[in-house]
N, C-alpha and C positions, 0 to 999 in steps of 0.2 A: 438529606435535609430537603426542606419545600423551600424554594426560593421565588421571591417576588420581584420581579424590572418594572421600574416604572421610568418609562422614559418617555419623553416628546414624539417621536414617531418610531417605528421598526421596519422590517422586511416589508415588503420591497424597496423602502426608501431607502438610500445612500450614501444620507449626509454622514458627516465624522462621526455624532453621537451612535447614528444607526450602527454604521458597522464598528464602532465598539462593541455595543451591546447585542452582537449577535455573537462576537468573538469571547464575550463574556458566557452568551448563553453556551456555546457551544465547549468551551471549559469546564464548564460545571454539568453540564449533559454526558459528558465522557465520563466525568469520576460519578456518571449514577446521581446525580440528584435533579431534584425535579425543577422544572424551571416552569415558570407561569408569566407572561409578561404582559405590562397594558400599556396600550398603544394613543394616544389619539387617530382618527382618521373620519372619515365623511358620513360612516353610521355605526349603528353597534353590531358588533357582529364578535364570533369566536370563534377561533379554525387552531390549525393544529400546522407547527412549522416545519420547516425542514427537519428541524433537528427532533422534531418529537416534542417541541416546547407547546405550550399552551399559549396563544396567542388571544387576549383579551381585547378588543379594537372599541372604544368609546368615542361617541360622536362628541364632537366640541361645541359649543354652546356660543362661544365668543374669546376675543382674543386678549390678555393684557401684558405688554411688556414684552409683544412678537410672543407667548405662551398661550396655547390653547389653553380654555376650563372646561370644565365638567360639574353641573354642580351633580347631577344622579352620582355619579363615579362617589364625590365628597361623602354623598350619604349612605353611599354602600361599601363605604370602603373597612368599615369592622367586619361587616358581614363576612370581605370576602378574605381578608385574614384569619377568620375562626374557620370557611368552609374550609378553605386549603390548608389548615393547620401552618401558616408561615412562618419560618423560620428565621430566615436573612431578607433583608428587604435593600435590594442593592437602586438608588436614587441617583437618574444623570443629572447630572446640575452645569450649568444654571437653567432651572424650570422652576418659576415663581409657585405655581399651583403646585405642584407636587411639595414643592420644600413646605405650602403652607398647609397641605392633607399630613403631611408628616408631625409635624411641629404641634398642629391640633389637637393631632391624636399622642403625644409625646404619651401620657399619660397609661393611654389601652395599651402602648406598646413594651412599656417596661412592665406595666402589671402582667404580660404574659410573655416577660422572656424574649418580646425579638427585637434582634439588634438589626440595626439599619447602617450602611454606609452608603454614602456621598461617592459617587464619582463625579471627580471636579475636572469640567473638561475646559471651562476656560471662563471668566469675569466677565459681568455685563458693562459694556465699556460706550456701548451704543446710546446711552439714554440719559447721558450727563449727570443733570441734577438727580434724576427718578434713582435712575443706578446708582449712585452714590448711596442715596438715601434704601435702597434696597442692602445695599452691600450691610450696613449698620444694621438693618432690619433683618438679615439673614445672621449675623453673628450674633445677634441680640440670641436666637433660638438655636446655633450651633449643636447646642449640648444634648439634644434630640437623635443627633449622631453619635455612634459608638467610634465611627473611624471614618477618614477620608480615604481616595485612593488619587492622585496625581499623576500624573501624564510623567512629570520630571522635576528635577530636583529647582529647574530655576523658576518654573512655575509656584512650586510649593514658597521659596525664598520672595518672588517679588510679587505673588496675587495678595490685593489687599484684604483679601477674606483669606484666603489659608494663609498668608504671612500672619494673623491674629492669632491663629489654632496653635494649640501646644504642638508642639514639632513630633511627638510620641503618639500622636494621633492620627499622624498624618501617612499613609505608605505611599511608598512613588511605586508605581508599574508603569514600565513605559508600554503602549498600545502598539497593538502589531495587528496584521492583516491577513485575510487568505492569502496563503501561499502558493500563485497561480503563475509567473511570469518565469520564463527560465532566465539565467543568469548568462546574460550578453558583457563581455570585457570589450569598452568602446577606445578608439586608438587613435584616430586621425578626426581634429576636430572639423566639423565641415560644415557650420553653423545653421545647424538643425533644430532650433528651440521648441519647446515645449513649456505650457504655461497650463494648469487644472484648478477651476474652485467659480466659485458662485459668482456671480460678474454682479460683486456689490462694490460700494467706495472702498473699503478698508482692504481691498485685495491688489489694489494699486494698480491694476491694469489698462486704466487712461495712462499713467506714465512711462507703464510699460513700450506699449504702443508708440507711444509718441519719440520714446529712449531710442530705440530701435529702426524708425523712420529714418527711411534714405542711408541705409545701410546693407549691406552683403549678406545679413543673418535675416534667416527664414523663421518668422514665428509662428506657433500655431497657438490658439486659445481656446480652449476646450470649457464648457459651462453655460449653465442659463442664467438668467435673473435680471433684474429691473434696467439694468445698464446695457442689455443687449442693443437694443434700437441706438442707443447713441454711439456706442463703441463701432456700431458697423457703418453711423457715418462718412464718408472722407475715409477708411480704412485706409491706408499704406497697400503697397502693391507688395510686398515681401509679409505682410500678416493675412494670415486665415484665422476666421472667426465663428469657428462650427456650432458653435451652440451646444444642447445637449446629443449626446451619442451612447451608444451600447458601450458595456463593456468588456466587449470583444474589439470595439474599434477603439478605444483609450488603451486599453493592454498589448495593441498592437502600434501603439505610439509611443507607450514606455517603448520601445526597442526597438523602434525605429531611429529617435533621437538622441540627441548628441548632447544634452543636458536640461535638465526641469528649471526653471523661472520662480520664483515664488517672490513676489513683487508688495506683499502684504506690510502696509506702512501701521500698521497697530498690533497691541497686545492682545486683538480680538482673534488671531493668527494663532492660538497657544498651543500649537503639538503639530498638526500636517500628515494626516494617515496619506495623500496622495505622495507626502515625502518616502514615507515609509515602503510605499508600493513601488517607486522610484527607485529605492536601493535595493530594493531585490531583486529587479533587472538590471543591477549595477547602473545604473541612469545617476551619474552624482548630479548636484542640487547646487542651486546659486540661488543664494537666499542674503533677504535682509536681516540685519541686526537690529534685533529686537526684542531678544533678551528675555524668551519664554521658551517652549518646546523644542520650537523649532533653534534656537539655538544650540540646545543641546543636541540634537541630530546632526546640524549642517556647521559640521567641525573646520575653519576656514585650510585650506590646503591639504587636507587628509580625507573628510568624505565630501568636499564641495569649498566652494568660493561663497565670501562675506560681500557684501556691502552697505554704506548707512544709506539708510532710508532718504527716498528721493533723490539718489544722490546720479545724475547721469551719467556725468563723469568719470567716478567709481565701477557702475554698472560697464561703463562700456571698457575701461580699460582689461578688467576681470575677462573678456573675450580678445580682447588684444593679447591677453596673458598665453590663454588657449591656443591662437594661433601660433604663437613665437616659440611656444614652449613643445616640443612634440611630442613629451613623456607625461606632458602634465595630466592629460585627459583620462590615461589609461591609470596612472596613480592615482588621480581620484577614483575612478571605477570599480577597481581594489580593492578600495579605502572604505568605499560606503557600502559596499558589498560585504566586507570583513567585520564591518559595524552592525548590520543587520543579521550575520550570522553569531554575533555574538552575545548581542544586545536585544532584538527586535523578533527574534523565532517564535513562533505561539507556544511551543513548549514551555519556555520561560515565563511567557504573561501566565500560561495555565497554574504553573508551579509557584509564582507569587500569588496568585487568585486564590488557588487553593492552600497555602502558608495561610494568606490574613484569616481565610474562611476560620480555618483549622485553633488559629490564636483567639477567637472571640470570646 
Protein backbone atom coordinates (compact mmCIF):
# COMPACT_ATOMS: atom_id res chain seq x y z
CA UNK A 1 0.00 0.00 0.00
CA UNK A 2 1.09 4.03 -0.46
CA UNK A 3 0.70 5.41 2.87
CA UNK A 4 0.53 9.08 3.82
CA UNK A 5 1.75 10.71 7.77
CA UNK A 6 0.67 13.78 8.28
CA UNK A 7 1.87 14.92 11.33
CA UNK A 8 3.17 18.23 13.34
CA UNK A 9 6.70 17.61 13.07
CA UNK A 10 9.12 14.38 12.24
CA UNK A 11 12.80 13.15 12.51
CA UNK A 12 15.02 14.79 13.87
CA UNK A 13 12.40 16.15 16.39
CA UNK A 14 11.60 13.96 19.54
CA UNK A 15 8.60 15.02 20.92
CA UNK A 16 6.03 12.03 21.79
CA UNK A 17 3.99 12.52 18.37
CA UNK A 18 7.54 12.40 16.61
CA UNK A 19 8.65 9.27 17.84
CA UNK A 20 5.27 7.67 17.40
CA UNK A 21 5.17 8.34 13.94
CA UNK A 22 8.59 7.24 13.11
CA UNK A 23 7.69 3.81 15.11
CA UNK A 24 4.57 3.81 12.89
CA UNK A 25 6.64 4.57 9.71
CA UNK A 26 9.03 1.99 10.59
CA UNK A 27 6.16 -0.83 10.87
CA UNK A 28 4.82 -0.51 7.96
CA UNK A 29 8.34 0.02 6.00
CA UNK A 30 9.08 -3.58 7.23
CA UNK A 31 5.84 -5.31 6.03
CA UNK A 32 6.97 -3.49 2.39
CA UNK A 33 4.82 -0.60 2.10
CA UNK A 34 5.54 2.77 1.15
CA UNK A 35 5.53 5.44 3.58
CA UNK A 36 5.56 9.24 2.55
CA UNK A 37 5.35 11.66 5.44
CA UNK A 38 4.80 15.57 5.70
CA UNK A 39 6.39 17.38 8.05
CA UNK A 40 6.22 21.05 9.03
CA UNK A 41 9.73 22.68 9.43
CA UNK A 42 11.43 26.16 8.44
CA UNK A 43 11.47 25.54 4.53
CA UNK A 44 10.24 23.23 1.90
CA UNK A 45 12.32 20.86 1.26
CA UNK A 46 12.16 16.66 0.50
CA UNK A 47 14.90 14.07 1.48
CA UNK A 48 14.60 10.50 2.07
CA UNK A 49 14.63 8.98 5.94
CA UNK A 50 16.16 6.46 7.60
CA UNK A 51 13.96 4.18 6.97
CA UNK A 52 13.67 4.62 3.27
CA UNK A 53 10.54 6.83 3.92
CA UNK A 54 9.81 9.89 1.88
CA UNK A 55 10.10 12.80 3.87
CA UNK A 56 7.91 15.80 2.62
CA UNK A 57 9.13 19.03 4.96
CA UNK A 58 6.52 22.20 4.23
CA UNK A 59 7.37 25.48 5.48
CA UNK A 60 4.71 27.06 7.91
CA UNK A 61 3.16 30.13 7.14
CA UNK A 62 1.67 30.91 10.87
CA UNK A 63 0.61 29.29 13.81
CA UNK A 64 -3.07 28.56 15.29
CA UNK A 65 -3.97 26.82 18.46
CA UNK A 66 0.22 26.11 19.07
CA UNK A 67 -0.52 24.17 15.04
CA UNK A 68 1.62 25.21 12.22
CA UNK A 69 -0.41 25.98 8.60
CA UNK A 70 0.30 25.72 5.39
CA UNK A 71 -1.84 27.22 3.15
CA UNK A 72 0.54 25.86 -0.47
CA UNK A 73 0.45 22.39 1.40
CA UNK A 74 -4.08 23.01 1.68
CA UNK A 75 -3.87 23.54 -2.01
CA UNK A 76 -1.67 20.73 -3.15
CA UNK A 77 -2.87 18.41 -1.12
CA UNK A 78 -5.23 16.39 -3.96
CA UNK A 79 -2.32 16.68 -6.18
CA UNK A 80 -0.39 14.89 -3.90
CA UNK A 81 -2.74 12.07 -3.07
CA UNK A 82 -3.34 11.20 -6.82
CA UNK A 83 0.77 11.58 -7.61
CA UNK A 84 1.53 8.91 -4.80
CA UNK A 85 -1.56 6.92 -5.59
CA UNK A 86 -2.49 7.09 -1.51
CA UNK A 87 -3.85 4.57 0.00
CA UNK A 88 -4.02 4.95 4.11
CA UNK A 89 -3.67 8.36 5.21
CA UNK A 90 -2.64 7.80 9.00
CA UNK A 91 -3.51 11.74 10.82
CA UNK A 92 -1.57 12.71 14.48
CA UNK A 93 -4.01 14.44 16.33
CA UNK A 94 -4.66 16.92 17.89
CA UNK A 95 -3.39 19.12 14.64
CA UNK A 96 -6.15 21.62 13.93
CA UNK A 97 -4.86 22.09 10.13
CA UNK A 98 -4.42 18.85 9.27
CA UNK A 99 -7.83 17.52 10.87
CA UNK A 100 -9.36 20.71 8.77
CA UNK A 101 -7.25 19.49 5.13
CA UNK A 102 -8.81 16.22 6.00
CA UNK A 103 -12.28 17.02 6.76
CA UNK A 104 -12.23 19.58 3.45
CA UNK A 105 -11.26 17.15 1.45
CA UNK A 106 -13.87 14.43 3.18
CA UNK A 107 -15.39 14.38 -0.20
CA UNK A 108 -12.03 13.60 -2.82
CA UNK A 109 -11.33 11.13 -0.32
CA UNK A 110 -14.07 8.71 -0.24
CA UNK A 111 -14.54 9.19 -4.03
CA UNK A 112 -11.22 7.57 -4.36
CA UNK A 113 -11.27 4.82 -1.84
CA UNK A 114 -8.83 6.05 0.90
CA UNK A 115 -9.39 5.61 4.25
CA UNK A 116 -7.74 7.74 6.87
CA UNK A 117 -7.24 7.09 10.57
CA UNK A 118 -6.73 9.49 13.56
CA UNK A 119 -4.10 8.69 15.85
CA UNK A 120 -5.23 10.34 18.91
CA UNK A 121 -2.44 11.13 21.11
CA UNK A 122 -4.05 13.30 23.50
CA UNK A 123 -7.05 16.48 24.07
CA UNK A 124 -6.44 20.01 23.53
CA UNK A 125 -6.92 20.96 27.19
CA UNK A 126 -4.55 24.00 26.95
CA UNK A 127 -6.82 26.61 25.34
CA UNK A 128 -10.07 26.54 27.67
CA UNK A 129 -12.78 28.03 25.87
CA UNK A 130 -11.15 27.66 22.08
CA UNK A 131 -10.42 23.91 22.89
CA UNK A 132 -13.70 23.29 24.09
CA UNK A 133 -15.21 24.83 21.17
CA UNK A 134 -12.64 22.88 18.95
CA UNK A 135 -13.27 19.61 20.67
CA UNK A 136 -17.32 20.06 19.28
CA UNK A 137 -15.81 21.29 16.10
CA UNK A 138 -13.72 18.27 15.55
CA UNK A 139 -16.60 15.68 16.34
CA UNK A 140 -18.97 17.70 14.37
CA UNK A 141 -16.41 16.23 11.29
CA UNK A 142 -15.29 12.99 12.97
CA UNK A 143 -16.94 10.87 10.20
CA UNK A 144 -13.99 11.84 7.79
CA UNK A 145 -12.29 9.09 9.89
CA UNK A 146 -12.59 5.54 8.96
CA UNK A 147 -11.01 4.62 12.59
CA UNK A 148 -9.14 6.00 15.61
CA UNK A 149 -6.01 4.44 17.10
CA UNK A 150 -5.50 5.18 21.14
CA UNK A 151 -2.70 5.12 23.22
CA UNK A 152 -5.07 3.22 25.93
CA UNK A 153 -8.16 2.07 26.89
CA UNK A 154 -8.58 4.87 29.68
CA UNK A 155 -7.84 7.52 27.33
CA UNK A 156 -10.34 6.16 24.84
CA UNK A 157 -13.17 5.96 28.01
CA UNK A 158 -12.44 9.50 29.48
CA UNK A 159 -11.14 11.81 26.22
CA UNK A 160 -14.10 13.98 25.43
CA UNK A 161 -13.68 13.55 21.86
CA UNK A 162 -13.09 9.75 21.62
CA UNK A 163 -15.36 9.15 24.60
CA UNK A 164 -18.19 10.67 21.75
CA UNK A 165 -16.95 8.10 18.86
CA UNK A 166 -18.66 4.77 18.70
CA UNK A 167 -16.36 2.34 20.75
CA UNK A 168 -15.98 0.00 17.31
CA UNK A 169 -14.29 2.75 15.81
CA UNK A 170 -11.97 3.16 18.08
CA UNK A 171 -8.52 0.60 18.40
CA UNK A 172 -6.17 1.07 21.38
CA UNK A 173 -2.50 0.35 20.52
CA UNK A 174 -0.54 1.12 23.19
CA UNK A 175 3.02 3.08 21.75
CA UNK A 176 6.19 1.70 22.15
CA UNK A 177 9.80 2.99 21.55
CA UNK A 178 13.23 2.09 20.09
CA UNK A 179 14.37 -0.61 21.78
CA UNK A 180 17.94 0.70 22.96
CA UNK A 181 18.43 0.49 26.76
CA UNK A 182 19.47 -2.75 28.32
CA UNK A 183 17.60 -4.10 31.10
CA UNK A 184 19.07 -3.02 34.58
CA UNK A 185 17.02 -5.01 37.81
CA UNK A 186 17.47 -1.88 40.36
CA UNK A 187 17.69 -3.25 44.28
CA UNK A 188 18.75 -0.66 46.90
CA UNK A 189 16.91 2.54 46.74
CA UNK A 190 19.53 5.37 47.05
CA UNK A 191 17.37 8.29 45.95
CA UNK A 192 18.41 8.89 42.71
CA UNK A 193 15.54 10.71 40.85
CA UNK A 194 14.99 11.22 37.56
CA UNK A 195 12.23 13.67 36.08
CA UNK A 196 12.09 13.94 31.61
CA UNK A 197 9.49 16.28 29.50
CA UNK A 198 9.26 19.87 28.21
CA UNK A 199 9.53 22.25 31.36
CA UNK A 200 5.88 23.67 30.60
CA UNK A 201 3.11 24.23 33.55
CA UNK A 202 1.21 21.11 33.06
CA UNK A 203 4.41 18.93 33.76
CA UNK A 204 4.28 20.07 37.41
CA UNK A 205 7.94 20.43 37.90
CA UNK A 206 7.73 23.90 40.04
CA UNK A 207 6.14 21.28 42.53
CA UNK A 208 8.33 18.94 42.07
CA UNK A 209 11.22 20.93 42.94
CA UNK A 210 9.91 22.52 45.51
CA UNK A 211 8.45 18.69 47.01
CA UNK A 212 11.89 17.60 47.12
CA UNK A 213 13.60 20.67 48.69
CA UNK A 214 15.58 20.11 51.82
CA UNK A 215 15.56 16.67 51.45
CA UNK A 216 18.16 13.48 50.96
CA UNK A 217 16.80 12.61 47.21
CA UNK A 218 18.91 13.79 44.45
CA UNK A 219 16.89 15.13 41.52
CA UNK A 220 17.75 15.43 38.07
CA UNK A 221 15.38 17.35 35.31
CA UNK A 222 16.11 16.82 32.12
CA UNK A 223 14.12 19.22 29.21
CA UNK A 224 13.80 22.50 27.55
CA UNK A 225 11.04 25.10 27.24
CA UNK A 226 9.58 28.34 28.46
CA UNK A 227 10.03 27.44 32.33
CA UNK A 228 13.64 27.01 32.13
CA UNK A 229 14.96 30.51 33.35
CA UNK A 230 12.59 30.48 36.28
CA UNK A 231 12.95 26.70 37.41
CA UNK A 232 16.69 27.49 37.65
CA UNK A 233 16.17 30.34 39.89
CA UNK A 234 16.74 29.65 43.72
CA UNK A 235 17.24 25.91 42.51
CA UNK A 236 17.66 23.54 45.79
CA UNK A 237 21.10 22.25 46.16
CA UNK A 238 20.06 18.41 45.88
CA UNK A 239 18.25 19.40 42.08
CA UNK A 240 20.13 19.41 38.68
CA UNK A 241 18.44 21.33 35.91
CA UNK A 242 20.20 20.20 32.63
CA UNK A 243 18.25 21.35 30.13
CA UNK A 244 18.16 19.75 26.84
CA UNK A 245 20.92 16.79 26.21
CA UNK A 246 21.79 13.99 23.62
CA UNK A 247 20.31 10.94 23.65
CA UNK A 248 23.11 9.12 24.77
CA UNK A 249 23.12 11.21 28.00
CA UNK A 250 19.19 10.62 28.90
CA UNK A 251 19.70 6.82 28.08
CA UNK A 252 22.47 6.79 30.28
CA UNK A 253 20.33 8.29 33.08
CA UNK A 254 17.59 5.86 32.51
CA UNK A 255 20.15 3.50 34.33
CA UNK A 256 21.84 5.20 36.19
CA UNK A 257 18.69 5.88 38.46
CA UNK A 258 16.69 4.81 40.92
CA UNK A 259 13.24 5.81 39.79
CA UNK A 260 11.42 8.20 36.88
CA UNK A 261 9.16 11.29 38.40
CA UNK A 262 6.37 12.13 36.19
CA UNK A 263 4.99 15.03 38.18
CA UNK A 264 2.32 16.09 35.24
CA UNK A 265 -0.85 17.66 37.13
CA UNK A 266 -3.17 17.34 33.74
CA UNK A 267 -4.78 15.08 31.27
CA UNK A 268 -2.41 17.00 28.78
CA UNK A 269 0.02 14.06 30.19
CA UNK A 270 -2.10 11.28 28.02
CA UNK A 271 0.40 8.22 27.36
CA UNK A 272 4.45 8.96 28.47
CA UNK A 273 6.79 7.38 25.63
CA UNK A 274 9.68 8.59 28.23
CA UNK A 275 7.57 6.17 30.61
CA UNK A 276 7.86 3.73 28.29
CA UNK A 277 11.78 4.10 27.60
CA UNK A 278 11.82 3.97 31.58
CA UNK A 279 10.55 0.35 31.68
CA UNK A 280 12.74 -1.08 29.45
CA UNK A 281 15.63 -0.17 31.56
CA UNK A 282 13.35 -1.56 34.32
CA UNK A 283 13.57 2.27 35.81
CA UNK A 284 9.86 1.83 37.46
CA UNK A 285 7.90 5.10 37.43
CA UNK A 286 6.13 7.17 40.22
CA UNK A 287 3.48 8.97 38.64
CA UNK A 288 0.47 11.01 39.28
CA UNK A 289 -3.14 9.84 39.10
CA UNK A 290 -4.61 11.15 36.39
CA UNK A 291 -6.50 8.81 34.84
CA UNK A 292 -5.15 8.66 31.06
CA UNK A 293 -2.04 6.72 29.60
CA UNK A 294 -0.22 7.02 31.95
CA UNK A 295 -2.41 5.40 34.29
CA UNK A 296 -2.63 2.57 32.59
CA UNK A 297 1.33 2.16 32.45
CA UNK A 298 2.18 3.06 36.04
CA UNK A 299 0.26 0.29 37.79
CA UNK A 300 0.34 1.47 41.71
CA UNK A 301 2.69 -1.34 43.50
CA UNK A 302 3.45 -3.61 40.46
CA UNK A 303 5.24 -1.47 37.75
CA UNK A 304 5.53 1.95 39.85
CA UNK A 305 4.04 4.15 42.82
CA UNK A 306 0.71 6.40 42.47
CA UNK A 307 0.01 9.60 43.84
CA UNK A 308 -2.77 12.47 43.72
CA UNK A 309 -1.87 15.28 42.15
CA UNK A 310 -0.01 18.11 44.03
CA UNK A 311 -0.11 16.07 46.67
CA UNK A 312 3.46 16.49 48.71
CA UNK A 313 2.73 14.53 51.36
CA UNK A 314 1.63 11.51 49.25
CA UNK A 315 4.73 12.31 46.94
CA UNK A 316 7.16 12.03 49.71
CA UNK A 317 5.77 9.28 51.83
CA UNK A 318 5.95 6.85 48.40
CA UNK A 319 10.04 7.32 48.98
CA UNK A 320 9.71 6.88 52.73
CA UNK A 321 8.03 3.52 51.35
CA UNK A 322 11.16 2.91 49.15
CA UNK A 323 13.47 3.30 51.89
CA UNK A 324 11.71 1.03 54.61
CA UNK A 325 10.80 -1.48 52.29
CA UNK A 326 14.07 -3.23 50.75
CA UNK A 327 12.32 -5.58 48.32
CA UNK A 328 10.15 -3.02 47.21
CA UNK A 329 12.38 -1.28 44.49
CA UNK A 330 13.43 -4.37 42.88
CA UNK A 331 9.63 -5.73 42.72
CA UNK A 332 8.82 -2.91 40.96
CA UNK A 333 11.67 -3.12 38.47
CA UNK A 334 10.33 -6.58 37.61
CA UNK A 335 7.14 -5.41 37.39
CA UNK A 336 7.55 -2.73 34.87
CA UNK A 337 10.04 -4.56 32.95
CA UNK A 338 7.42 -7.75 32.81
CA UNK A 339 4.96 -4.94 31.58
CA UNK A 340 6.95 -3.70 28.84
CA UNK A 341 7.73 -7.19 27.73
CA UNK A 342 4.53 -7.99 27.45
CA UNK A 343 2.50 -5.10 26.62
CA UNK A 344 4.86 -2.38 25.16
CA UNK A 345 7.45 -4.48 22.38
CA UNK A 346 7.34 -2.94 18.83
CA UNK A 347 6.46 -6.30 17.66
CA UNK A 348 3.05 -6.05 19.04
CA UNK A 349 2.46 -2.16 18.08
CA UNK A 350 3.62 -3.58 14.58
CA UNK A 351 1.08 -6.41 14.65
CA UNK A 352 -1.84 -4.14 15.86
CA UNK A 353 -0.75 -1.63 13.08
CA UNK A 354 -0.73 -4.07 10.69
CA UNK A 355 -4.37 -5.93 12.02
CA UNK A 356 -6.31 -2.43 11.75
CA UNK A 357 -4.36 -1.77 8.30
CA UNK A 358 -5.33 -5.40 7.15
CA UNK A 359 -9.42 -4.80 8.64
CA UNK A 360 -9.97 -1.53 6.49
Amino acid sequence: MNILQLSKYYDPVNGGIELVAKQVTKALVQAHHKVTVVAFSKNNSVRTGKLGEEIIEVKENLHFMSAPLSFLFFLKFKKLISEKKIDVIYVHLPNPFMHEVISFHKGFLKKYNVKVIGIYHSDILNKKFIGKLYQKYFLAFEGAYDSFISSSKNLQLTSPVLGEVKPDKVKVIPFCVEEINPFILRSNFKGKLLSIGRLVPYKGFEFLIDAVKGTNLQLTIVGGGPLFSKLNENLPSNVKLLGDISDEQKNKLLLESDILVVSSNSRAEAFGMTIVEAFQAGLPVLATQINTGVTFLVNHKHTGLTYPINDKKALLEQFEELNSNKNLLGELSQGCFNFYSSHLKFQYFQEKILGQLKNL
